[in-house]
C-alpha positions as CSV (number, residue, x, y, z in Angstrom):
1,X,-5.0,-6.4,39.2
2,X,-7.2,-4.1,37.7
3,X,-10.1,-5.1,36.1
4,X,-12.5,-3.7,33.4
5,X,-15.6,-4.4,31.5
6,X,-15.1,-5.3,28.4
7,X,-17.8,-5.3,25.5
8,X,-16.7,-6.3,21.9
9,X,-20.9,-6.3,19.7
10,X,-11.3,9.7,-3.4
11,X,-10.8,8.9,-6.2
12,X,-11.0,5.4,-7.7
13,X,-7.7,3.1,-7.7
14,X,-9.0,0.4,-10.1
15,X,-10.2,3.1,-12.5
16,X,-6.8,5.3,-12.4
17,X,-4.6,5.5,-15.6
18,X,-1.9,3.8,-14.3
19,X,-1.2,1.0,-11.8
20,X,-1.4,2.2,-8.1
21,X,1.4,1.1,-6.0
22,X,0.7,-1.6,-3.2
23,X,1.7,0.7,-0.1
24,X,3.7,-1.0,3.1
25,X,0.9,-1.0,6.1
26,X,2.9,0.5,9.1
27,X,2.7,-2.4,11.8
28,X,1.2,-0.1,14.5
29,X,-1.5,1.3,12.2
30,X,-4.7,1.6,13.7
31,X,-7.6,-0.1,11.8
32,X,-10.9,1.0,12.8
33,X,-13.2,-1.8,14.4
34,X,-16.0,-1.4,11.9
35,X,-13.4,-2.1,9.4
36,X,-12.0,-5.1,10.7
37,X,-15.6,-6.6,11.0
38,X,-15.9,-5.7,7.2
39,X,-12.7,-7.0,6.4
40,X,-14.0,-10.3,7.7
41,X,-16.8,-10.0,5.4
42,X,-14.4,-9.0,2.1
43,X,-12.7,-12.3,3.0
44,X,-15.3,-14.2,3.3
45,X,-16.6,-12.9,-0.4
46,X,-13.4,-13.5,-2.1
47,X,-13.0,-16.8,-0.6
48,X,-16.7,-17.7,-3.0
49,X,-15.2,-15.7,-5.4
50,X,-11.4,-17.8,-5.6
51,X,-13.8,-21.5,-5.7
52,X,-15.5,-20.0,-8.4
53,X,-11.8,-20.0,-10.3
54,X,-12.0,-16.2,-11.0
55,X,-8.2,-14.6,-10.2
56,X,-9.5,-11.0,-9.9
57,X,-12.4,-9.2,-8.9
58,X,-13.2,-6.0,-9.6
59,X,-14.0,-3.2,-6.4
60,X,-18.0,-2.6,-7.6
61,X,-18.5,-6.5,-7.8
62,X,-16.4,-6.8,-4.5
63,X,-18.4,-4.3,-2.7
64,X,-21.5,-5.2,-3.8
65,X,-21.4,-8.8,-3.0
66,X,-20.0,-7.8,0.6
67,X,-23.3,-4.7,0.7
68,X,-21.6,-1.9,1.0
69,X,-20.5,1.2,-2.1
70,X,-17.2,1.2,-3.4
71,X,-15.7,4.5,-1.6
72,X,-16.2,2.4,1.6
73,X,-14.7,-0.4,0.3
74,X,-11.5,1.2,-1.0
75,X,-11.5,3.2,2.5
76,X,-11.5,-0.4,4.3
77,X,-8.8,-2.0,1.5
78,X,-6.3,1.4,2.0
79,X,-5.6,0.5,5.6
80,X,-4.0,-2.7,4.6
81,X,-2.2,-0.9,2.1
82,X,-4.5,-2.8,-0.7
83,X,-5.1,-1.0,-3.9
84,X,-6.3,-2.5,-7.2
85,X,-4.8,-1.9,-11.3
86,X,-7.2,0.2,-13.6
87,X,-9.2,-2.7,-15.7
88,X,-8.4,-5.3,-13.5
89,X,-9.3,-4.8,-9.8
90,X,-7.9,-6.9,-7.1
91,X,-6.1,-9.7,-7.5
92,X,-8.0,-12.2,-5.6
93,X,-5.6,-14.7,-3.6
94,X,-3.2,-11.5,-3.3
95,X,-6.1,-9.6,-1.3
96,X,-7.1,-12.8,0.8
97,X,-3.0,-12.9,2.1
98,X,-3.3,-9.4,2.6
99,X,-6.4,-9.5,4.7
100,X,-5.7,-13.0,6.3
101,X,-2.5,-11.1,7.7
102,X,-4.5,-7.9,9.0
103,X,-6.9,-10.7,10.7
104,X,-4.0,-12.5,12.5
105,X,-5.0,-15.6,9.8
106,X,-1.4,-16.5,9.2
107,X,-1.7,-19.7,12.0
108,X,-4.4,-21.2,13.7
109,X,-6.5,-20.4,16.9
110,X,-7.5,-23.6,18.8
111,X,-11.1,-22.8,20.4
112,X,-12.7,-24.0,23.4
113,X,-16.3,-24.3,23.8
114,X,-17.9,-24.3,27.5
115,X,-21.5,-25.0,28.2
116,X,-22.5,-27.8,25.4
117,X,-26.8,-27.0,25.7
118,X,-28.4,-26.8,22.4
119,X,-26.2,-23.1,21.7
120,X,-23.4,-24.8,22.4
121,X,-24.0,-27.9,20.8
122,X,-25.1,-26.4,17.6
123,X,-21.8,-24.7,17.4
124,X,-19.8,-27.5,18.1
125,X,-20.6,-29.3,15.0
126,X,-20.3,-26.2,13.0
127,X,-18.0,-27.2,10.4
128,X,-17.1,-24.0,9.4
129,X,-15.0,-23.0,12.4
130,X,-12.2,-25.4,10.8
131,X,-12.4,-24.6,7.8
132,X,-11.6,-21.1,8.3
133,X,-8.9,-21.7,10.7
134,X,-10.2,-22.1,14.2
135,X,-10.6,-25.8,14.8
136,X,-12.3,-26.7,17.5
137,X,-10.1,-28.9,19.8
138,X,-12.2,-28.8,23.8
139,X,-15.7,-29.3,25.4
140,X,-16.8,-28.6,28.6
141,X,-19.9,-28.8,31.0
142,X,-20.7,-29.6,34.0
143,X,-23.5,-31.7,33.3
144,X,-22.9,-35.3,34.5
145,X,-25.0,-36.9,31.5
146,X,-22.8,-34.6,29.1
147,X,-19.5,-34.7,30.4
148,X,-17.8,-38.1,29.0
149,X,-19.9,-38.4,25.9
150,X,-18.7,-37.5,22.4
151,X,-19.4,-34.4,20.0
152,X,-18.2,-34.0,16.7
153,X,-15.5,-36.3,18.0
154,X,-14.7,-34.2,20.9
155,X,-15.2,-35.9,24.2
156,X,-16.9,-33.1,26.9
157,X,-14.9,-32.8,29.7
158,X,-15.8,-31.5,33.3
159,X,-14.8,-27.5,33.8
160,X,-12.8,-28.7,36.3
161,X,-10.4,-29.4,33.8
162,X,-10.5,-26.2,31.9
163,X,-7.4,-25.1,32.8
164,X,-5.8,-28.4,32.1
165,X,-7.0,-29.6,28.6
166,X,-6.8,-25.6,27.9
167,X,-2.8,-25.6,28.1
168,X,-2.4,-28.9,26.9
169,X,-4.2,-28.4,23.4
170,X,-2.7,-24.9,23.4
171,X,-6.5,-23.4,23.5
172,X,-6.4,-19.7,22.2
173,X,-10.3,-18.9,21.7
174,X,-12.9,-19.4,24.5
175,X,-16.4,-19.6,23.5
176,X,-18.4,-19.1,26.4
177,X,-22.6,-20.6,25.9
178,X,-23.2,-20.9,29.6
179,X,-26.2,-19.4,32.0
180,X,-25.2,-16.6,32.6
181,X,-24.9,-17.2,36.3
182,X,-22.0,-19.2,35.6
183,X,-20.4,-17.1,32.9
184,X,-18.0,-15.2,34.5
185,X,-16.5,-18.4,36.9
186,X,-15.9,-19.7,33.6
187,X,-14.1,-16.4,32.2
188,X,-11.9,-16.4,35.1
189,X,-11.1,-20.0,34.4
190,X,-10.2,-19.6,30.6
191,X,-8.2,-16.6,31.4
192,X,-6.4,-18.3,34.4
193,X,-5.5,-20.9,31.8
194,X,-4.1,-18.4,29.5
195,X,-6.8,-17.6,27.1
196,X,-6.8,-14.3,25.8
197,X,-9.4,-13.9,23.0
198,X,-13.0,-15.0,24.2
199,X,-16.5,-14.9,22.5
200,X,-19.2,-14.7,24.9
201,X,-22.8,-15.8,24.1
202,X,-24.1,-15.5,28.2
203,X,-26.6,-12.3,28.6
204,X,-23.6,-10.9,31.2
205,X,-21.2,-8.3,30.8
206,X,-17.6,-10.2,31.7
207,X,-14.9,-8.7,34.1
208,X,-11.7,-9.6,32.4
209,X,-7.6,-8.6,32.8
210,X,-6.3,-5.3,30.2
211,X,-4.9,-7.9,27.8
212,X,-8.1,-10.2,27.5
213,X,-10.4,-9.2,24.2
214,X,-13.7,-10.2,25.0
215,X,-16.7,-10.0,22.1
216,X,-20.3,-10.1,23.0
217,X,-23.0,-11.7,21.1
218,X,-26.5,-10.8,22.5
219,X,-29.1,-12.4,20.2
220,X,-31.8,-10.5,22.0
221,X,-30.2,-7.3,21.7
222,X,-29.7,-8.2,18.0
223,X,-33.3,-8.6,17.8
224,X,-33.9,-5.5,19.1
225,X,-31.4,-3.4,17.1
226,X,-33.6,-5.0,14.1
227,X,-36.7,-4.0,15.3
228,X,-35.5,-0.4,15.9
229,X,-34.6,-0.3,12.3
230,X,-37.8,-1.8,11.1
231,X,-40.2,0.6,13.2
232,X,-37.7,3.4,11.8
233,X,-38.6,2.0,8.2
234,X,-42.6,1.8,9.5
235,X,-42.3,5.8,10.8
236,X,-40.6,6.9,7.4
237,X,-43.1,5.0,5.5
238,X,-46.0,6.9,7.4
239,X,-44.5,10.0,7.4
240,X,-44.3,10.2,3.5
241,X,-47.7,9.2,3.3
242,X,-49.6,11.3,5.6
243,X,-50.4,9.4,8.9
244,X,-48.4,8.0,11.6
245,X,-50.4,4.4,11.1
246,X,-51.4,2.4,8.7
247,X,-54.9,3.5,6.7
248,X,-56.1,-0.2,7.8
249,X,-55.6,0.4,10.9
250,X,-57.5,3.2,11.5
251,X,-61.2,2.4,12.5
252,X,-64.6,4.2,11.6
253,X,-65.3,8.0,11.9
């Protein structure tokens, strides 16, 4: 079996003179990955925005809550065949179907969460996971003072039983917060179990099957990507204003 790495990290509708009609999405259409992360983000907005008890939402308060201009956002909603009604915008619950179907939303992904350390633990009583449809249903380590006791109501079993409790509670999500020394034993277990969709917080780059999805969070590298963008800020700052540092910085003549 071949193996691969893989690494997951016009005009206006709602201002037209007449109501736009709400295309059919071909199956097979492609949505961009940037969008997909974004449409995440416009669900997670109208979600505050459907508590609040509002029905619609217009696409400048919709983008702007979500940080990012309107043409984007009506780029994004078009692929999904989404497109709001001059004076009233989108309808709300209507937008969070449409995008809760895009997501693959429509039913529930049991997740598994291996390596319970303080990563780990943290995300194991995260409550949110549940409420947005991925309820956490299996713990493992390999920790002898872990494995047996109880979090969030979840006993932690032994990786030894990964592929077990895996295809018994029908587990769909990995979440890997291992070492990474360990990571990729523990990929090969979730996938052996028939895990297809795995989130992978271990500073390694996994080896997984065609048809496994892998996504990467690297905090460190998130760290860095920030500081790229604040020295970028620093150099654009010094450039307008004459010098490469800071006038503080620069000691006597």
């Amino acid at each position: 079996m071949t193996v691969h790495p893989k690494v997951s990290p016009a005009s206006d509708p709602t201002k037209s003179d007449h109501v736009v009609p709400r295309a059919r999405v071909p199956e097979d259409r492609v949505v961009p990955e940037a969008t997909v992360a974004r449409l995440a983000v416009y669900l997670r907005v109208l979600g505050e925005v459907a508590a609040t008890g509002s029905e619609t939402v217009s696409s400048e308060d919709l983008a702007s809550a979500a940080g990012v201009n309107s043409a984007k956002l009506r780029k994004d909603l078009s692929y999904i065949g989404s497109n709001g009604t001059r004076g009233v915008g989108y309808e709300v619950s209507r937008l969070m179907r449409q995008i809760e179907r895009v997501l693959g939303l429509t039913q529930r992904h049991a997740v598994a969460v291996v390596g319970v350390g303080n990563l780990g633990h943290a995300l194991a009583g995260y409550s949110g996971f549940s409420g947005r449809g991925f309820p956490l249903c299996a713990l493992f380590d390999v920790d002898p003072d872990l494995v047996g006791i109880r979090v969030n109501g979840i006993v932690v079993e032994h990786t030894d039983r990964i592929g077990e409790v895996c295809a018994q509670r029908g587990v769909t999500i990995g979440v890997i917060a291992t070492p990474g020394a360990a990571a990729q034993s523990v990929c090969d277990q979730l996938v052996a179990a028939g895990v297809r969709s795995i989130l992978n917080f271990a500073p390694v780059v996994l080896q997984v099957p065609e048809q496994v999805e892998v996504r990467k969070v690297d905090l460190a590298v998130e760290m860095q990507i920030l500081s790229f963008h604040v020295a970028r800020r620093h150099g654009e700052f010094a450039a307008r204003n004459g010098s490469a540092v800071p006038a503080r910085a620069v000691g006597p003549r």
